[in-house]
C-alpha positions as MATLAB code, in Angstrom:
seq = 'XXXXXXXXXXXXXXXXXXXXXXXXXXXXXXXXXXXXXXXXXXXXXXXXXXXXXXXXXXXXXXXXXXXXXXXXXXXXXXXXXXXXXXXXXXXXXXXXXXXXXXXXXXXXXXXXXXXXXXXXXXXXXXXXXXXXXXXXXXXXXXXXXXXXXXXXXXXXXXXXXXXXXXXXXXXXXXXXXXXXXXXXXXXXXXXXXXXXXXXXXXXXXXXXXX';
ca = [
      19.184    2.212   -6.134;
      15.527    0.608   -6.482;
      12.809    2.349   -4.543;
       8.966    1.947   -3.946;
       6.440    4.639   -3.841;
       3.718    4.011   -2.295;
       0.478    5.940   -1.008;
      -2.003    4.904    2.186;
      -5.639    5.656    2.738;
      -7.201    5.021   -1.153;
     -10.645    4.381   -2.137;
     -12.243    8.364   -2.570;
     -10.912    8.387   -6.484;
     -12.347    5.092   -6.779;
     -15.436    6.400   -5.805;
     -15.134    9.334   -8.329;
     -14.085    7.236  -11.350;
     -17.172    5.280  -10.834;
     -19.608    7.668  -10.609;
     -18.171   10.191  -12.649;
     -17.953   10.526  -16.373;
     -14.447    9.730  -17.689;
     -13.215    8.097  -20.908;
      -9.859    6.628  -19.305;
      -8.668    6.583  -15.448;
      -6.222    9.365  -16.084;
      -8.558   11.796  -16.957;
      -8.756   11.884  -13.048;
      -6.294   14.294  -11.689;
      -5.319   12.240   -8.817;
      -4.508    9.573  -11.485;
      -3.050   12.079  -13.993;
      -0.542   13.624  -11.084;
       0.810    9.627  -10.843;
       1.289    8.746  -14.080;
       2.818   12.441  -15.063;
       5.716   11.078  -12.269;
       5.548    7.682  -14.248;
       6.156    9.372  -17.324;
       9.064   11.662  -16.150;
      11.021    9.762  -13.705;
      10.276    6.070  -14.254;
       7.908    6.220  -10.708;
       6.349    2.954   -9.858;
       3.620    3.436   -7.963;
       1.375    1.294   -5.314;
      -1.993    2.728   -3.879;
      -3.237    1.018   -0.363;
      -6.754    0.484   -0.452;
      -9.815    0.861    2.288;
     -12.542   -1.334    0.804;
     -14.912    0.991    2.319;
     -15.463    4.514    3.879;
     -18.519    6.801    3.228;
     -20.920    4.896    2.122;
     -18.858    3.540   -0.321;
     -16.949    0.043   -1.120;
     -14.693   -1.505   -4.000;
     -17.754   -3.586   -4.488;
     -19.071   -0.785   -6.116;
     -16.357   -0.072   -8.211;
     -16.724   -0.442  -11.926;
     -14.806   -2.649  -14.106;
     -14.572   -0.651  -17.295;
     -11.503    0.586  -16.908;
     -10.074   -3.442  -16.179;
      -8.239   -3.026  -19.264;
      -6.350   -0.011  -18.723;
      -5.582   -1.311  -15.649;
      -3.467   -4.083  -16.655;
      -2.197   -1.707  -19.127;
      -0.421    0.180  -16.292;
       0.028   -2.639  -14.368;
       3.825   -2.580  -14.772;
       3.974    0.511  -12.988;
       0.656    0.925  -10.862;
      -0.901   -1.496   -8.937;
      -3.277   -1.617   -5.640;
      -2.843   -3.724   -2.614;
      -4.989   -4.601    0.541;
      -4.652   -1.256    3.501;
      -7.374   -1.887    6.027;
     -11.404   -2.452    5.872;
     -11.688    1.203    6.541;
     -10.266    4.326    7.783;
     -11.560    3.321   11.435;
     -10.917    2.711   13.839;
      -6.850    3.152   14.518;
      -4.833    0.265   14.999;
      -7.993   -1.645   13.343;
      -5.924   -5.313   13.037;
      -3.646   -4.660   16.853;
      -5.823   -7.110   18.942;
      -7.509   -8.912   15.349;
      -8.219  -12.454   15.249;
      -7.567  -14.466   11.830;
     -10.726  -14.593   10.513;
     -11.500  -10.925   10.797;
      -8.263  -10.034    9.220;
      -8.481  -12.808    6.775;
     -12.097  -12.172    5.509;
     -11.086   -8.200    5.292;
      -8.020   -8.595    3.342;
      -9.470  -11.455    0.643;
     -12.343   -9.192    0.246;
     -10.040   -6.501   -0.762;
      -8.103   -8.686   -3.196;
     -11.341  -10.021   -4.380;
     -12.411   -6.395   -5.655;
      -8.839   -5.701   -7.049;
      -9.287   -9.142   -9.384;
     -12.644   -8.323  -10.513;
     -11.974   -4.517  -11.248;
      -8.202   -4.648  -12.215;
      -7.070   -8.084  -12.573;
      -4.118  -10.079  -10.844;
      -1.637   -8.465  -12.927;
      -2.360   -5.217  -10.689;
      -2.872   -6.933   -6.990;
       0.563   -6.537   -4.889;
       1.204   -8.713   -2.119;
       2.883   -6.484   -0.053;
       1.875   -4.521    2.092;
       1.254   -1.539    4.312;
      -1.266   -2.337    7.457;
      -3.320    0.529    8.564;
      -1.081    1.665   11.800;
       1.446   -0.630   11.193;
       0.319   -2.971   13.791;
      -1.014   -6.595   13.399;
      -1.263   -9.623   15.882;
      -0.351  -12.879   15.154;
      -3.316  -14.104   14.202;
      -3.908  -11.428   11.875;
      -0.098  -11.857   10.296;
      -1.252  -15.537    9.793;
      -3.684  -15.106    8.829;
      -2.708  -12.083    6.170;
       0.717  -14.742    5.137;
      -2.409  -17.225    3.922;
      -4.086  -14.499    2.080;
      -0.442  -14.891    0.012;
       0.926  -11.652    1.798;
       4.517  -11.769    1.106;
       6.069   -8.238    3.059;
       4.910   -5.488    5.112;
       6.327   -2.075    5.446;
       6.478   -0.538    8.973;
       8.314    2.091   10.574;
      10.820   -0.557   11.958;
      13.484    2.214   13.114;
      10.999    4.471   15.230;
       8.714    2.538   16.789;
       7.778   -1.075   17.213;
       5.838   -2.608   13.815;
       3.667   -5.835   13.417;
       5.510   -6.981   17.202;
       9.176   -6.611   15.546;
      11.747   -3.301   16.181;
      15.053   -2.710   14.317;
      18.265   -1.101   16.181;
      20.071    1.257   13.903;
      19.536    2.817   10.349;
      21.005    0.361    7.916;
      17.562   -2.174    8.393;
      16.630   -1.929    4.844;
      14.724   -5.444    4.289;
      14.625   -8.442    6.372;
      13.005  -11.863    6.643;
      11.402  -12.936    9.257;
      11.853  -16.837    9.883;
       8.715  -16.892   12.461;
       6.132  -14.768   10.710;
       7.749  -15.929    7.009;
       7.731  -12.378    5.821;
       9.809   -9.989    4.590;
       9.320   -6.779    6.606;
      10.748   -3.751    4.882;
      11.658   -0.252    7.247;
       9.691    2.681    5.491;
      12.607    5.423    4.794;
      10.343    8.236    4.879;
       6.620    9.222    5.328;
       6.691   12.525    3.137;
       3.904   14.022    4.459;
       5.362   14.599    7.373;
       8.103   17.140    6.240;
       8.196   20.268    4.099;
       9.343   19.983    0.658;
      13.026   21.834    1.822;
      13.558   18.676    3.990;
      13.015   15.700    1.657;
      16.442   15.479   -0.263;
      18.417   16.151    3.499;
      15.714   13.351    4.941;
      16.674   10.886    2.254;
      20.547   11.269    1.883;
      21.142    8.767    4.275;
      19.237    6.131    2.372;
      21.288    7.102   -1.002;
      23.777    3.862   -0.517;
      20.778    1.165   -0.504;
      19.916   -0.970   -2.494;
      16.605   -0.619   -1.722;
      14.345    2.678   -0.357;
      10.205    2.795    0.636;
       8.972    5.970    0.039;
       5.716    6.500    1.251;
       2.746    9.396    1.387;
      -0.586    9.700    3.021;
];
């Protein structure tokens, strides 16, 4: 079984390694946590970036860690989340060029501060919700596949009957929309092996944590 772990909401330990004084990215112990579950259990790990909140922006980010980056970058990489934190739903009712000027700014950042070896192309929206427009116009910012919630609720104007919906493409938006098999933030550690049984015979599980 292949799975992806990926985390919402980043851009605070962004902040931190730029400001703050350390020789390599995991000295941070945000960083150090991921690549300790690298180390030990193969993890692969994607971080869903705001390119702003609190007065700061990936603009701002520094680029002296580029090379350690793309070090990693078989096993950590960043993708476009949302301009910020808020509002909710932030891309629901979007039109293209909001969505597409937020995302390419994102990927900008991630190019200059990273490099292209670390930019993923898909995705998490913020909410899980995206019009049309802003699925255009995300699909011509190269977006490839978005993860939703598929089984409990209606994602990006697409719902999936039944638990089996692992990965599908969708001829109209020309994505591939993958079902999220778990949020674990959401449940206490006791619960997360019973939560995920079901999802032991795919091919393919999305982990995911806020």
């Amino acid at each position: 079984m292949f799975y992806r772990f990926s985390v919402d909401d980043n851009i605070r330990f962004l902040q931190d390694l730029t400001e703050g004084d350390y020789s390599s990215v995991f000295d941070h112990p945000y960083m150090k946590m991921y690549k300790n579950l690298h180390e030990k259990y193969g993890a692969k790990i994607q971080l869903n970036l705001f390119y702003t909140m609190n007065g700061f922006d990936l603009s701002m980010m520094t680029d002296k860690y580029k090379e350690e980056w793309q070090a990693n970058a078989h096993w950590l990489r960043f993708s476009f989340h949302s301009y910020s934190d808020a509002p909710p739903f932030p891309y629901r009712e979007s039109d293209y060029d909001e969505v597409y000027r937020d995302c390419q700014m994102v990927h900008r950042e991630i190019r200059r501060f990273a490099g292209e070896e670390c930019l993923s192309y898909f995705i998490t929206v913020h909410y899980c919700q995206a019009s049309p427009e802003a699925i255009r116009a995300l699909r011509d910012c190269g977006i490839k596949g978005m993860v939703g919630l598929f089984k409990d609720a209606e994602c990006y104007g697409r719902s999936f009957d039944g638990s089996e919906m692992t990965v599908e493409y969708d001829e109209e938006m020309k994505m591939y929309l993958f079902c999220n098999d778990i949020i674990l933030n959401l449940y206490p550690l006791s619960e997360v092996e019973a939560r995920l049984a079901p999802s032991d015979h795919k091919e393919f599980t999305e982990v995911m944590i806020h």
